[in-house]
C-alpha positions in Angstrom: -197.6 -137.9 -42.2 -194.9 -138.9 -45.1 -197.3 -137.0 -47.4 -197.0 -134.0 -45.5 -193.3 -133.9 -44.8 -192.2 -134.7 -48.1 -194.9 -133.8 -50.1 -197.3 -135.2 -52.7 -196.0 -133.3 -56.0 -199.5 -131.9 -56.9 -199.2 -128.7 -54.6 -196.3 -126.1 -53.8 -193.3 -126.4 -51.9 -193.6 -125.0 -48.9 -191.3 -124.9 -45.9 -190.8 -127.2 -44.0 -191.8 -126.0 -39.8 -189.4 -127.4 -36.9 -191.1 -130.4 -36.2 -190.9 -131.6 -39.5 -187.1 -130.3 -39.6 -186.5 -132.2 -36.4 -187.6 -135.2 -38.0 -185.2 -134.7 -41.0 -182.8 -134.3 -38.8 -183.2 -137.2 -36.8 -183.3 -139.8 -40.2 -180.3 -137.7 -41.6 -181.9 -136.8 -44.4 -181.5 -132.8 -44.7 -183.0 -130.8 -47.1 -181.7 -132.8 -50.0 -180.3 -136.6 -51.1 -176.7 -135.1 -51.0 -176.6 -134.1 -47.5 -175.3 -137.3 -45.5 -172.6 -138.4 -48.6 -169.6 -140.0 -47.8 -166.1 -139.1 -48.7 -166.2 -142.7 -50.1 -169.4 -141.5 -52.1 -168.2 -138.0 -53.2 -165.1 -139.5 -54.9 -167.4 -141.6 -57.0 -168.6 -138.5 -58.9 -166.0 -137.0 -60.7 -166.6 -135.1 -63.9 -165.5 -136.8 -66.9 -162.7 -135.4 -69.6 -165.3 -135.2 -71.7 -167.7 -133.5 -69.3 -164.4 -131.2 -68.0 -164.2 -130.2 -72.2 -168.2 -129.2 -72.1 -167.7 -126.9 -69.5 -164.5 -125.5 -70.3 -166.0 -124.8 -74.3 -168.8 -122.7 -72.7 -167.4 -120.7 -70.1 -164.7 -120.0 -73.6 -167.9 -119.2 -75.6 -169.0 -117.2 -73.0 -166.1 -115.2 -73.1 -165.5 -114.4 -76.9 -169.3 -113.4 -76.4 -168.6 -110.9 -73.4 -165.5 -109.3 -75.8 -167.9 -109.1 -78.4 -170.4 -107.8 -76.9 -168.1 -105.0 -75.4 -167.0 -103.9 -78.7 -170.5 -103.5 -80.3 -171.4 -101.0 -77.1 -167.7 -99.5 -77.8 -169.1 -99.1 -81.2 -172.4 -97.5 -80.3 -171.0 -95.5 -77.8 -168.3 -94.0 -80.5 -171.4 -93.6 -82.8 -173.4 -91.7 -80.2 -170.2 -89.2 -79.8 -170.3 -88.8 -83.5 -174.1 -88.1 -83.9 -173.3 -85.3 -80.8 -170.7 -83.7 -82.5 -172.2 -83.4 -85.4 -175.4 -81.6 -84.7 -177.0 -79.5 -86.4 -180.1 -78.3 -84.9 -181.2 -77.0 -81.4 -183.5 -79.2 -80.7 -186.3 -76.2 -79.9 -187.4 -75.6 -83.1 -184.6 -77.4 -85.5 -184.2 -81.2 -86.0 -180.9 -81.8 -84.3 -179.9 -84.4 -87.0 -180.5 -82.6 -89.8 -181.2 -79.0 -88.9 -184.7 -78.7 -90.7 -186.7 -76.4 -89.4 -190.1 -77.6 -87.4 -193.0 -76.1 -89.0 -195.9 -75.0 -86.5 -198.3 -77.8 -87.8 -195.7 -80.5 -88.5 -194.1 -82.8 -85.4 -192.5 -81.5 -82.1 -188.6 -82.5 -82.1 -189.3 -84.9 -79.4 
């Protein structure tokens, strides 16, 4: 019975039905170990400075790498603008980098 309300490890998770639920509820377990804490128990786990530092460093990280990532699309972007305004072909039967002209043999402008 414990097997098959908390399960044996060697199969999936699957969830649990209302009987089983019931149970849970009745031994105030829940659906995890954090469920029934105490005020008195919650206190007990406050981060650390040093832990408070970690996450504060990586949410910073995470930021320069948001600006940074926003100015290599700005760059792209300005780049595509460029390529756009400078074209030289039509695209049907020029290059529209270059302008070359597509030969009937050679490659589609695709």
């Amino acid at each position: 019975m414990a097997d098959t309300i908390f399960g044996s490890g060697n199969d999936q998770w699957v969830c649990p039905n209302d009987r089983q639920l019931a149970l849970r509820a009745k031994l105030q377990t829940g659906w995890s170990v954090h469920t029934y804490q105490t005020e008195k128990q919650r206190r007990k786990q406050h981060l650390s400075p040093a832990e408070v530092e970690a996450i504060l460093q990586v949410i910073q990280r995470a930021e320069r790498l948001d600006v940074l990532e926003q100015q290599r699309i700005g760059r792209l972007v300005e780049r595509l603008e460029t390529m756009r305004r400078n074209v030289m072909g039509n695209g049907l039967s020029q290059c529209l980098l270059c302008g070359e002209v597509l030969g009937f043999l050679g490659s589609s402008s695709v």
